[in-house]
C-alpha positions in Angstrom: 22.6 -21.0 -42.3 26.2 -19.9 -42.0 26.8 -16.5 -40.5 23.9 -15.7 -37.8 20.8 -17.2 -36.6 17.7 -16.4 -38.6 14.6 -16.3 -37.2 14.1 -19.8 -38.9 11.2 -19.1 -42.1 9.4 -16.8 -39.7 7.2 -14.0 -41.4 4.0 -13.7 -40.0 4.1 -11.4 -36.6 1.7 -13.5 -34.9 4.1 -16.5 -34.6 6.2 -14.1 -32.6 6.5 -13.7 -28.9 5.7 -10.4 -27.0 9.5 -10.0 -26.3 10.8 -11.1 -30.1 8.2 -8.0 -31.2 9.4 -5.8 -28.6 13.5 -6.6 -29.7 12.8 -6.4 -33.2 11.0 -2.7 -33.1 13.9 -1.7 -30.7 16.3 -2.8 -32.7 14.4 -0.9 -35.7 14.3 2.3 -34.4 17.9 2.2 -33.5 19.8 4.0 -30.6 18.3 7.3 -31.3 15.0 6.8 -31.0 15.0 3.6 -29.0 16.9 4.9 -26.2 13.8 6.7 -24.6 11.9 3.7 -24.7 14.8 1.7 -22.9 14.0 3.9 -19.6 10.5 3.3 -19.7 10.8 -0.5 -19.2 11.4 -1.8 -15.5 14.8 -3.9 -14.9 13.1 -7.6 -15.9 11.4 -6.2 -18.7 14.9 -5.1 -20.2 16.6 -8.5 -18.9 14.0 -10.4 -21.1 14.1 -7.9 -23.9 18.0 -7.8 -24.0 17.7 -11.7 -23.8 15.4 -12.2 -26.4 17.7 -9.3 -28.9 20.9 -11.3 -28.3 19.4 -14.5 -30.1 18.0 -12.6 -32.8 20.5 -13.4 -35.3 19.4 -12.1 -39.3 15.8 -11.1 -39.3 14.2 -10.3 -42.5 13.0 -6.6 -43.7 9.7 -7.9 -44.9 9.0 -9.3 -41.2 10.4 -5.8 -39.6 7.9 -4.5 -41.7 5.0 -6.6 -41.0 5.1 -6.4 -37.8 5.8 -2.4 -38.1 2.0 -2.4 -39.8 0.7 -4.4 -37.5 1.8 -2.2 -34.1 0.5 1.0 -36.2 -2.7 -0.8 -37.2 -3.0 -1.5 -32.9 -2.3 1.4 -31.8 -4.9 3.2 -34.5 -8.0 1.1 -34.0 -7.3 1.3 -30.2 -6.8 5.0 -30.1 -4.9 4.3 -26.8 -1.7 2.7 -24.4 -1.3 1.0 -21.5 -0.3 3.2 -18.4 0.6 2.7 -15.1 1.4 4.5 -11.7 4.7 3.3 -12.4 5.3 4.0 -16.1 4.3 7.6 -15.1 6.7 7.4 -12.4 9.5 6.1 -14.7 8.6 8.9 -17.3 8.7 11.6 -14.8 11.8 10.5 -13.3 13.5 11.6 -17.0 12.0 14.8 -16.9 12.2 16.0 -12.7 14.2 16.1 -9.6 13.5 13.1 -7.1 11.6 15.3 -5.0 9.3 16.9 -7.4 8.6 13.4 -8.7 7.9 12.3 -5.6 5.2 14.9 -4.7 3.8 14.6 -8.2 3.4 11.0 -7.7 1.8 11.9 -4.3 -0.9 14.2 -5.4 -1.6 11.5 -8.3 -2.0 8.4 -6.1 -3.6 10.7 -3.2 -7.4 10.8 -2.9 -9.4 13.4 -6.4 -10.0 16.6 -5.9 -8.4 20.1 -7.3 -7.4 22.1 -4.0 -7.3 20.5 -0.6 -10.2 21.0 0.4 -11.8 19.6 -2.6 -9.3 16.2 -2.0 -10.5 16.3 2.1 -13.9 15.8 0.7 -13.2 12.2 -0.7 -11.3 11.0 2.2 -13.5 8.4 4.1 -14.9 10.5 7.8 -13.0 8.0 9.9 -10.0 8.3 8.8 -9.9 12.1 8.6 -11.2 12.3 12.2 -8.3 9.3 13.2 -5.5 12.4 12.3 -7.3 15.2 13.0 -7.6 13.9 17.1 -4.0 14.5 17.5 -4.2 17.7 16.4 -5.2 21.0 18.1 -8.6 21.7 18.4 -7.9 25.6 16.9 -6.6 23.7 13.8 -9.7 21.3 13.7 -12.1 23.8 14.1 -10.2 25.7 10.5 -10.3 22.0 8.9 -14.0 21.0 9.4 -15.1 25.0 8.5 -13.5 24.7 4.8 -14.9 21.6 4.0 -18.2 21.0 3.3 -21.2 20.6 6.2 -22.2 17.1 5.1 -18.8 15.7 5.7 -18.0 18.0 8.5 -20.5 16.7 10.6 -19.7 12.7 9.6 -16.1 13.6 10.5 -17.1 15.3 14.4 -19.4 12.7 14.5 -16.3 10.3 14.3 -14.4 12.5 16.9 -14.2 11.7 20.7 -16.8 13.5 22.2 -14.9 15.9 24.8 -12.4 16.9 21.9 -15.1 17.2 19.3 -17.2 19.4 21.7 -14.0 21.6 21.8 -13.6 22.0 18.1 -17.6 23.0 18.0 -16.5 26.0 20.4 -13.9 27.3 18.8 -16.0 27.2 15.5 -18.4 29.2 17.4 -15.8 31.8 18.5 -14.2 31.5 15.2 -12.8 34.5 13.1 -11.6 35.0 9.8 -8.0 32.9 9.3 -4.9 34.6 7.9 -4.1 33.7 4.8 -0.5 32.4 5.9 -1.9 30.5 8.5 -4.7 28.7 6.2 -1.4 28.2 3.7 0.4 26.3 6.8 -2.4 23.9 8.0 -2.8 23.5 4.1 0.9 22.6 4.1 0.7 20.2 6.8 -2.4 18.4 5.5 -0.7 17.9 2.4 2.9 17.0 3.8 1.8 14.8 6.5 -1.8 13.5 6.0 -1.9 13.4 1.9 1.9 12.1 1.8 0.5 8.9 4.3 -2.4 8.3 2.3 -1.3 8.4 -0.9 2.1 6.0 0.5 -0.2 3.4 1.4 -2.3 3.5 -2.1 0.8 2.7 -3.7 1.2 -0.9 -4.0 3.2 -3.2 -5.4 4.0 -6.9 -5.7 5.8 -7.8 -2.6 3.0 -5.8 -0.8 0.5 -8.1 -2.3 2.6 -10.7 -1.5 2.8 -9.8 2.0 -0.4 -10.1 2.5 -0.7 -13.4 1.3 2.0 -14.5 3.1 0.2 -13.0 6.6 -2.6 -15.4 6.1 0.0 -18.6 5.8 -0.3 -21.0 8.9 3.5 -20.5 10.4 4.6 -24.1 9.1 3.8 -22.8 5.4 5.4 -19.2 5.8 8.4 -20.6 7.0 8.8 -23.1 4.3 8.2 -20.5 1.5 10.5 -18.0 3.0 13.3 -20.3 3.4 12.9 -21.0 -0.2 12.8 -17.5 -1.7 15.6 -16.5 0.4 17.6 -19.2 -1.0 16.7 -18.1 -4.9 16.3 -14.2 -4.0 17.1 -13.1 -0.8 16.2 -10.0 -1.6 13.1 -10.0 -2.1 12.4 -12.7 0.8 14.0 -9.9 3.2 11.5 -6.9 1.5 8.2 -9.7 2.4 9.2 -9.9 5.7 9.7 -6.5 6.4 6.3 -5.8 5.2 4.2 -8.7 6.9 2.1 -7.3 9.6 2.3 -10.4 12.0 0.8 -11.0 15.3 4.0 -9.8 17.1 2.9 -6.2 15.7 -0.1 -5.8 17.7 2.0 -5.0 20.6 2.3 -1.4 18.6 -0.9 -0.7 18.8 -2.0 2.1 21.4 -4.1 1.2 24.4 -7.3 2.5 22.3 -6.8 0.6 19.5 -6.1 -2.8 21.9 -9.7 -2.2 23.4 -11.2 -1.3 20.1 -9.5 -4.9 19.0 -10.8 -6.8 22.1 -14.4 -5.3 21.5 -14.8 -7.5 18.6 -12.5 -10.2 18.7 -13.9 -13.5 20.0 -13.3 -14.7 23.7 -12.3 -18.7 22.2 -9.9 -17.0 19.7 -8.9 -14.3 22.2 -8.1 -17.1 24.7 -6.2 -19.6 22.4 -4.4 -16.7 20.8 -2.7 -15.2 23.6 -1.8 -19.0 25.0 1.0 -19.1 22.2 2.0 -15.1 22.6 4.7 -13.6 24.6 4.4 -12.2 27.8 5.2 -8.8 26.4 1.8 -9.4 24.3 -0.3 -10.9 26.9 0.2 -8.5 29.7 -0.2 -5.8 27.0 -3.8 -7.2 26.5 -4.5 -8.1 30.0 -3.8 -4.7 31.0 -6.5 -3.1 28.7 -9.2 -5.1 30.2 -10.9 -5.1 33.7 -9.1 -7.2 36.3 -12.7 -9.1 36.3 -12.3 -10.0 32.9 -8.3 -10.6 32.4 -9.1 -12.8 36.0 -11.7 -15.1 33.5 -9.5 -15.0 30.5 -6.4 -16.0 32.5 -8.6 -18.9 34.2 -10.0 -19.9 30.3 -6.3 -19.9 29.3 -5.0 -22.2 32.2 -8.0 -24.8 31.7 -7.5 -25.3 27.6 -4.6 -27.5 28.7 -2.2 -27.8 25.7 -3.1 -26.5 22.5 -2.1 -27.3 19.0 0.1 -24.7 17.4 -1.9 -24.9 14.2 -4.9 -23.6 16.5 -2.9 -20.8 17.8 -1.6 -19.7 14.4 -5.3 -19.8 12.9 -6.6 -17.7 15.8 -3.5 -15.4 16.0 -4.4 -15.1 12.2 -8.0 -13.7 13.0 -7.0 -11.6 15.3 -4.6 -10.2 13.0 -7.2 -9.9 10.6 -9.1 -8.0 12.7 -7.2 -5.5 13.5 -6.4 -5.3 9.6 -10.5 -4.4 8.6 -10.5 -2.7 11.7 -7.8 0.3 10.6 -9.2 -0.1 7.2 -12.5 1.6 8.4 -10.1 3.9 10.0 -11.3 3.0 13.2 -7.6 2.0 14.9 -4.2 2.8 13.2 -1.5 0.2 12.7 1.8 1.3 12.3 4.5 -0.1 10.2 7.4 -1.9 10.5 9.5 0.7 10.2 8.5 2.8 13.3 6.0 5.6 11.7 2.6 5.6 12.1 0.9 5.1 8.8 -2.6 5.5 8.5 -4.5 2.1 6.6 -7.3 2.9 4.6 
């Protein structure tokens, strides 16, 4: 057919793919009205979209108008769309400053609840007590007061026991707060503590992927890294970045190392440490008695050689670990950009 490509003898929308329906309504509604709908599709989505339009060619009205009937009929017996986290994000970014979007998205991804107080109430005990220990025992004591007794006492239950008999006094000597000084530890909570939590809710695909290349022996993470930085650099650096390895256990502090050692086993502990640097090893040995690093050391020295699949798969557990171990809030890992990040 001279002039264009036609979309062959085409007529029925089902013989159409998701894209071809999705270029054909754009196309429809024309610059005017399908400009809004441009910014709400992420950069592939518009690559494939804008791929699919370009090879169009002559597509008959009575198809356009099929398949117009057949997205009104959808959207009518479904009574509903699909959102997202980050079509929200997308939408709101048309609407708001960066910052306000930001926050927004924050309070959305952060844990339910109407004020503070009401969102503290969802946030597992562990994890609240893991930040409120660095803080002062004045503002504790305000923190566990407004919230209610059920969780309070979970949360000073979770507390070390010096600092959590602190916080109980100055509950007892407690008076009533300012309202400017409730407003700043409700400030803080929300900028510091919310703001963490509801950063690591947000996840997306090279997270996920992260995560899946963490448990890859080191043979097998090497090969597939090579091979997406070769197609997408990109996206190879982004993974990398965000791999919590082995190497990053050297950032935990010297509570979290003994919390780690408490349930890691000896075999494991042993055969893991045989293939780390010395940075890593004295880091360990120095969190344990001298009786102990003394048997460990001797363990170590006896295992001979070791295979280095043996190492990876018991560096592996213990990073593992250490990963179920700050997702019951009971160590904190930090990430690989330098801030502490609490897991949950």
């Amino acid at each position: 057919m001279a002039g264009g490509k036609a979309l062959k003898v085409i007529d029925d929308p089902r013989h159409l793919t998701g894209a071809e329906k999705a270029a054909i309504l754009l196309l429809s509604l024309g610059d005017e009205h399908g400009a809004q709908l441009w910014t709400l599709l992420d950069e592939e989505e518009v690559k494939e979209v804008s791929q699919v339009m370009s090879n169009l060619g002559n597509v008959n009205s009575s198809l356009v108008d099929k398949l117009m009937v057949e997205f009104v009929s959808q959207m009518s017996s479904t009574g509903s769309i699909m959102g997202s986290y980050e079509a929200t994000e997308r939408l709101l970014s048309q609407l708001l400053d960066t910052d306000k979007v930001g926050t927004v998205m924050e309070e959305i991804r952060g844990p339910a609840g109407r004020t503070m107080w009401d969102k503290l109430a969802n946030v597992n005990e562990s994890v609240l007590a893991n930040y409120l220990k660095n803080e002062y025992p004045q503002t504790v004591a305000v923190v566990l007061s407004k919230i209610k007794p059920e969780h309070a006492s979970r949360v000073m239950g979770a507390l070390p026991e010096d600092f959590g008999l602190e916080c109980i006094m100055r509950m007892l000597r407690m008076e009533p707060v300012q309202k400017d000084i409730l407003d700043n530890i409700e400030k803080t909570l929300r900028t510091e503590f919310m703001s963490n939590l509801a950063r690591t809710n947000k996840r997306d695909a090279h997270e996920m992927m992260a995560e899946i290349f963490n448990n890859f022996d080191r043979q097998t993470e090497n090969r597939f890294l090579t091979s997406l930085g070769e197609h997408n650099r990109e996206a190879a650096e982004r993974i990398k970045a965000l791999m919590f390895v082995f190497e990053d256990l050297s950032k935990l502090d010297p509570g979290g190392i003994q919390t780690l050692l408490r349930v890691v086993e000896k075999d494991k502990l042993g055969l893991a440490l045989k293939g780390a640097s010395d940075t890593i090893r004295d880091l360990f040995f120095s969190n344990m008695s001298e009786r102990a690093a003394k048997i460990l050391r001797e363990d170590m020295e006896n295992m001979g050689p070791v295979r280095l699949k043996d190492v990876d798969e018991a560096q592996t557990a213990m990073v593992n670990a250490a990963k179920d171990l700050a997702a019951k809030g009971e160590i904190m890992l930090a990430d690989n950009k330098g801030e502490d990040e609490l897991i949950y």
